[in-house]
Structure formats: C-alpha cells, structure tokens
N, CA, C and O atoms as a GROMACS GRO file, in nm:
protein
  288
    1UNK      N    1   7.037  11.800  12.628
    1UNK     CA    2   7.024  11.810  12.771
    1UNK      C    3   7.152  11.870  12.831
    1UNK      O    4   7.126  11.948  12.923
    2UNK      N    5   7.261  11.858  12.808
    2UNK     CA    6   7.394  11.844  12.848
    2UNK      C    7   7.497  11.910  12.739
    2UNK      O    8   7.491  11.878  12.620
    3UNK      N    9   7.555  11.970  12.772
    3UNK     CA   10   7.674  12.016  12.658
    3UNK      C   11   7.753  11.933  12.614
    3UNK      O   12   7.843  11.913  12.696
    4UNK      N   13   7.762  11.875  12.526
    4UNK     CA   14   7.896  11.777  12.501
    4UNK      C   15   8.034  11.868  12.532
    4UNK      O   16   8.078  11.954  12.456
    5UNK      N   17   8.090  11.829  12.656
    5UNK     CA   18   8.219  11.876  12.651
    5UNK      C   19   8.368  11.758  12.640
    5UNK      O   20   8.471  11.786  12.702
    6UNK      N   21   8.360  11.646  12.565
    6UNK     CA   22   8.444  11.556  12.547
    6UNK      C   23   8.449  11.577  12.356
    6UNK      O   24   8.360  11.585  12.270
    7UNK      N   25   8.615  11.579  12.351
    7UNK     CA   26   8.584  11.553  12.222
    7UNK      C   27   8.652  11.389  12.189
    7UNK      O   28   8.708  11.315  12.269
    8UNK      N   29   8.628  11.369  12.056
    8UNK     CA   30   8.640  11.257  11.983
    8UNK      C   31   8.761  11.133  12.067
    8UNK      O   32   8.735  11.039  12.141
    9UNK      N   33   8.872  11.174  12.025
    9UNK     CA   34   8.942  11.096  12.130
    9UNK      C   35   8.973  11.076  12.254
    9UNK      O   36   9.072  11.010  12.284
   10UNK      N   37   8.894  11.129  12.340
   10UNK     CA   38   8.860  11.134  12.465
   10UNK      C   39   8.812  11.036  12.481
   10UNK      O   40   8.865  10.943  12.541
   11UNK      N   41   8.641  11.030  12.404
   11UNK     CA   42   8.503  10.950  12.417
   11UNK      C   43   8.586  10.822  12.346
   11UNK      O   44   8.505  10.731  12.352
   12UNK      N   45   8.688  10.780  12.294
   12UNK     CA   46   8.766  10.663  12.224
   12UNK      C   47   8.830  10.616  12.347
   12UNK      O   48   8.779  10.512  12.389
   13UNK      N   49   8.939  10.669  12.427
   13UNK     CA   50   9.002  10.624  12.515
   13UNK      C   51   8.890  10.632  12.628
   13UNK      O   52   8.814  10.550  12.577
   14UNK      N   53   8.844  10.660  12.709
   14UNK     CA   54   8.713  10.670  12.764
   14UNK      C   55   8.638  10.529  12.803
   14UNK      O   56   8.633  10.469  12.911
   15UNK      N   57   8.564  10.488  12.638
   15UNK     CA   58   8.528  10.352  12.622
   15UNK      C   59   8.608  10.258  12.596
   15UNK      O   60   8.548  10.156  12.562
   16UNK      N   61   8.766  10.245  12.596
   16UNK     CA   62   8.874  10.151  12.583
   16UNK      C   63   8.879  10.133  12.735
   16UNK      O   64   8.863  10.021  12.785
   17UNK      N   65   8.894  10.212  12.789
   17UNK     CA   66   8.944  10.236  12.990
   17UNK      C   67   8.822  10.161  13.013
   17UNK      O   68   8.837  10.083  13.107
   18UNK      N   69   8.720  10.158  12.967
   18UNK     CA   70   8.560  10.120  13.019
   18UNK      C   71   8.570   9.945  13.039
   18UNK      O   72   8.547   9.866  13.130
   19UNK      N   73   8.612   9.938  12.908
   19UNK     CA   74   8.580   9.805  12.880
   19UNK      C   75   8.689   9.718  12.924
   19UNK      O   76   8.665   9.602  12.958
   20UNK      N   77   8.823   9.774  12.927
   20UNK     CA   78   8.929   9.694  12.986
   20UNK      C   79   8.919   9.692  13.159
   20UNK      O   80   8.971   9.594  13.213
   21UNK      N   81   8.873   9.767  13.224
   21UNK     CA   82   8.869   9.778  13.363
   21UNK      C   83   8.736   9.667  13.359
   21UNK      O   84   8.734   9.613  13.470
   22UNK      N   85   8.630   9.614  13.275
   22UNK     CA   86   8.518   9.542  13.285
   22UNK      C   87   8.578   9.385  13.274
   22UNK      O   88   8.550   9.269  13.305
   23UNK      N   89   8.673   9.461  13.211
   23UNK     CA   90   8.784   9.279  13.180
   23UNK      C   91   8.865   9.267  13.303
   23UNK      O   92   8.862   9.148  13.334
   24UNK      N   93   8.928   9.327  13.381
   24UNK     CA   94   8.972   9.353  13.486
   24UNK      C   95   8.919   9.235  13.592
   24UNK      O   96   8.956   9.131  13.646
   25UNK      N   97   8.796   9.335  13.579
   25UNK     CA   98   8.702   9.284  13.684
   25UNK      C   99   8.611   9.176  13.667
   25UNK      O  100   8.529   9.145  13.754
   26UNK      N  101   8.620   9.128  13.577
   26UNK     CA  102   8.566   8.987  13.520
   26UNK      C  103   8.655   8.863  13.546
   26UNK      O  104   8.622   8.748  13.577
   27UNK      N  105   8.801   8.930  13.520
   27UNK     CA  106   8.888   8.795  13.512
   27UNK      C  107   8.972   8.842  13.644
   27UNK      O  108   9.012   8.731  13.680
   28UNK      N  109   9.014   8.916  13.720
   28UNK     CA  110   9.126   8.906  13.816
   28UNK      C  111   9.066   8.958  13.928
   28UNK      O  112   9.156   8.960  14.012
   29UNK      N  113   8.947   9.010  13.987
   29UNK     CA  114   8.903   9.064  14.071
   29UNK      C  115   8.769   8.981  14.123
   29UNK      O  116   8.684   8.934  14.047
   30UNK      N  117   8.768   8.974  14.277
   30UNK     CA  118   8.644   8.926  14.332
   30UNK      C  119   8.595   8.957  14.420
   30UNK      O  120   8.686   8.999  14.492
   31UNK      N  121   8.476   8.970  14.486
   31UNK     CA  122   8.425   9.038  14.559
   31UNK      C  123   8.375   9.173  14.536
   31UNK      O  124   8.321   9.202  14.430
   32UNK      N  125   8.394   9.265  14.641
   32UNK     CA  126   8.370   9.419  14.644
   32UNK      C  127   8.462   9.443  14.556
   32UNK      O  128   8.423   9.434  14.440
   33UNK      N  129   8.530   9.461  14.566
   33UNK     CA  130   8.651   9.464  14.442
   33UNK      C  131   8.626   9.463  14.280
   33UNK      O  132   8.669   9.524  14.182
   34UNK      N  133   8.545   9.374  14.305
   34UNK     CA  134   8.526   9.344  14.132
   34UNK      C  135   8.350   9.446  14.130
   34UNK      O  136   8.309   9.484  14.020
   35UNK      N  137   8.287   9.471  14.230
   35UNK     CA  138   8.219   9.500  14.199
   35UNK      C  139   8.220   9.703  14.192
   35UNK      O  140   8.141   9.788  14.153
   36UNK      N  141   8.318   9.704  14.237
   36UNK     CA  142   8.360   9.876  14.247
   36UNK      C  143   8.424   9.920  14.068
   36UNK      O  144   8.426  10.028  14.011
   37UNK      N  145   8.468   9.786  14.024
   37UNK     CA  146   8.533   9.820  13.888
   37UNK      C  147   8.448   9.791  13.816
   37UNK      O  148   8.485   9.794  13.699
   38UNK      N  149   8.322   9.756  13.835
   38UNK     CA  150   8.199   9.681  13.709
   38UNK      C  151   8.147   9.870  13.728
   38UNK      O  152   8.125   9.945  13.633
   39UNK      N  153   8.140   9.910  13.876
   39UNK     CA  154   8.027  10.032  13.854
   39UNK      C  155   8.137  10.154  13.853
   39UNK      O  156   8.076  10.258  13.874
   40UNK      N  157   8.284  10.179  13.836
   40UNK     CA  158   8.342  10.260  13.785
   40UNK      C  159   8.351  10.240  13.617
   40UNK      O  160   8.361  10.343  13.549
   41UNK      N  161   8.347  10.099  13.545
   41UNK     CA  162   8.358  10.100  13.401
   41UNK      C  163   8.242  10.178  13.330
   41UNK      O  164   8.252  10.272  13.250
   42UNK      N  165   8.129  10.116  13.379
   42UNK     CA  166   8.005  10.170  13.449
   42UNK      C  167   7.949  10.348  13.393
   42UNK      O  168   7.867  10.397  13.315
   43UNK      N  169   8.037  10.388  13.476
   43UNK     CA  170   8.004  10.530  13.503
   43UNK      C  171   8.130  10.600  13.413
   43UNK      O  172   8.144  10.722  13.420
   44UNK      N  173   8.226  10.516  13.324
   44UNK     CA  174   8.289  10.554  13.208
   44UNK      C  175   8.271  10.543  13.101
   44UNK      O  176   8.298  10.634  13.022
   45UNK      N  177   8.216  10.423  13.062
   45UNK     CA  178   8.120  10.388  12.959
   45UNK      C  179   8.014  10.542  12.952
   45UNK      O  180   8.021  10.631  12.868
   46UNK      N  181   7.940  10.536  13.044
   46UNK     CA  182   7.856  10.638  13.016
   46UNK      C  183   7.853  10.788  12.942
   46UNK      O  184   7.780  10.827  12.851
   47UNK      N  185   7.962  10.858  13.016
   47UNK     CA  186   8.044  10.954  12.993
   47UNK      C  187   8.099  10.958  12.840
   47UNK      O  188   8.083  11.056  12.767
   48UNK      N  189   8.159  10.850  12.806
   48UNK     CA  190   8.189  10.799  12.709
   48UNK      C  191   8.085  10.825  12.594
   48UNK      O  192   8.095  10.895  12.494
   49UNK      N  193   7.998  10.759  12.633
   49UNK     CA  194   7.835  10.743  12.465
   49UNK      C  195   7.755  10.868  12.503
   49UNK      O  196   7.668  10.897  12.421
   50UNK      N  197   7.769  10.957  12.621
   50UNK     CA  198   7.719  11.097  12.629
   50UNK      C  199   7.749  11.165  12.599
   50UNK      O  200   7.679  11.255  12.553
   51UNK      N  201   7.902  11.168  12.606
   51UNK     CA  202   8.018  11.279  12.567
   51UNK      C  203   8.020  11.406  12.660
   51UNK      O  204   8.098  11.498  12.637
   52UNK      N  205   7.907  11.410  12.798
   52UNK     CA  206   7.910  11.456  12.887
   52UNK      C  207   8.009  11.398  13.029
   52UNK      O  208   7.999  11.290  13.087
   53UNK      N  209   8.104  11.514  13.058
   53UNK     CA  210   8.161  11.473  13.148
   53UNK      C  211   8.136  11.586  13.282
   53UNK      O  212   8.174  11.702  13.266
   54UNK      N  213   8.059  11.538  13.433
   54UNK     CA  214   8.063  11.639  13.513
   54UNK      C  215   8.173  11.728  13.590
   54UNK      O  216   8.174  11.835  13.652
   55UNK      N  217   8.245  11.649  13.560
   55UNK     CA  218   8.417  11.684  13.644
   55UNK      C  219   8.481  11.804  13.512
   55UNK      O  220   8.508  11.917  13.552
   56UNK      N  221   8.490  11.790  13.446
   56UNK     CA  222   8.544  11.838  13.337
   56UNK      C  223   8.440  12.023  13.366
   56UNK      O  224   8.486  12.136  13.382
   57UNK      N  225   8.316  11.981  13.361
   57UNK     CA  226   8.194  12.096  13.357
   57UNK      C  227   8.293  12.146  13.528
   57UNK      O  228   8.344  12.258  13.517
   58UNK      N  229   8.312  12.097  13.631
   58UNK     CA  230   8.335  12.176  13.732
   58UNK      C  231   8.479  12.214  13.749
   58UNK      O  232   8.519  12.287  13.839
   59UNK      N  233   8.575  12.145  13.631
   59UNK     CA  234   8.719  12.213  13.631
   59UNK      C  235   8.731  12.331  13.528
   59UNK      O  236   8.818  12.418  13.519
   60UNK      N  237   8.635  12.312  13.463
   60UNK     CA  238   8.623  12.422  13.303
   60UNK      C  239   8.652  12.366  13.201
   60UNK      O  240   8.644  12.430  13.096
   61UNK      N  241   8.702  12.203  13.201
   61UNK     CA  242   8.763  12.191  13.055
   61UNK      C  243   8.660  12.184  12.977
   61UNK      O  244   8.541  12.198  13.007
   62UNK      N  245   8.713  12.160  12.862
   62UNK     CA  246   8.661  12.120  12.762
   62UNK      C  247   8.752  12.122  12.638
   62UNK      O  248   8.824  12.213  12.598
   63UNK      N  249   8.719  11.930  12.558
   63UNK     CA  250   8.851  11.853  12.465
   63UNK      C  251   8.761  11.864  12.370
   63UNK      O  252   8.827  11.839  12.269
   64UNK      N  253   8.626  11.890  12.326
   64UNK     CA  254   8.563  11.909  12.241
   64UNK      C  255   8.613  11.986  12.117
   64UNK      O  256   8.642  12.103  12.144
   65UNK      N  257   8.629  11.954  11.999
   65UNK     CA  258   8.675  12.076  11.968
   65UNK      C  259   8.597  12.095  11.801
   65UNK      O  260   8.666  12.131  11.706
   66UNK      N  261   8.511  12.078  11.793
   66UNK     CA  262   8.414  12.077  11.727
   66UNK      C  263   8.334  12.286  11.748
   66UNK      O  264   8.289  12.340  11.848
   67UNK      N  265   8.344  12.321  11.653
   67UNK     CA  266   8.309  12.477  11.646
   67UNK      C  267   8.172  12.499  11.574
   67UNK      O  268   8.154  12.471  11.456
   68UNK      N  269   8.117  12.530  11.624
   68UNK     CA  270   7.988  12.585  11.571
   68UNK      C  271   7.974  12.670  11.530
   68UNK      O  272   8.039  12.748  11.600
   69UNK      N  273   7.892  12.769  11.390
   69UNK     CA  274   7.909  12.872  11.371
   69UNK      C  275   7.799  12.969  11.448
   69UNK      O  276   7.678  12.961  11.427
   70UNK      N  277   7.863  13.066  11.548
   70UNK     CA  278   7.745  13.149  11.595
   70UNK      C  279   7.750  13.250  11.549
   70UNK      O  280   7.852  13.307  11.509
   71UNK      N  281   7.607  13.304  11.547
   71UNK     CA  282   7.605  13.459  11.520
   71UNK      C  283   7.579  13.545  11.591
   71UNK      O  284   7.480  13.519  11.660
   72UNK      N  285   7.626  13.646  11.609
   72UNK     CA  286   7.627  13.755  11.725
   72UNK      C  287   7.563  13.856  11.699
   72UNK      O  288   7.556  13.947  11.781
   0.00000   0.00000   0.00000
C-alpha cells in the first residue's frame, strides 16, 4: 500500500519512544495529558510496525536502506 520509507533502526527506536511515552502516561500523567501521550505513542507505534512514515514522504527522507534490484 505504502512505501516503506523507515529503515531498521528507526522502526527500533520508533517502538522504544512508543512504549516509553505509554509508560509515561500510565505512571506520571493524568487527565488530557495522559491521554494526548496514549494517542501520540499511538500514532508511533504505528509508524513503527508499518515502517510508513507521512512526514518523512512530505520532507523526502528516506532511512530505509534496503536496495532492490531494478531493471531498466
């Protein structure tokens, strides 16, 4: 569906940031507060197990670095 444009240690730190901001917001945060860091871990996690990132698609990057062989 999507280009994978994250590569390997990206999608590693990615789902580390995910899950510690979920701890964050489990143990030191309440309210709106805690609930802005459940749906930012949320929407990193995701990114993360897709390996699609939209920000990345509208800056140009891409950490992927996985080569395919094409033929021309």
């Amino acid at each position: 569906m999507f280009k994978v444009n994250e590569g390997r240690l990206d999608r590693i730190l990615r789902a580390a940031i995910a899950v510690a901001l979920a701890e964050v917001g489990y143990g030191w945060l309440s309210g709106w507060w805690q609930i802005v860091a459940y749906v930012v871990a949320a929407l990193i996690l995701i990114t993360a197990v897709t390996g699609f990132c939209g920000l990345y698609t509208l800056m140009g990057w891409n950490t992927n670095s996985t080569k395919k062989n094409s033929k021309k």
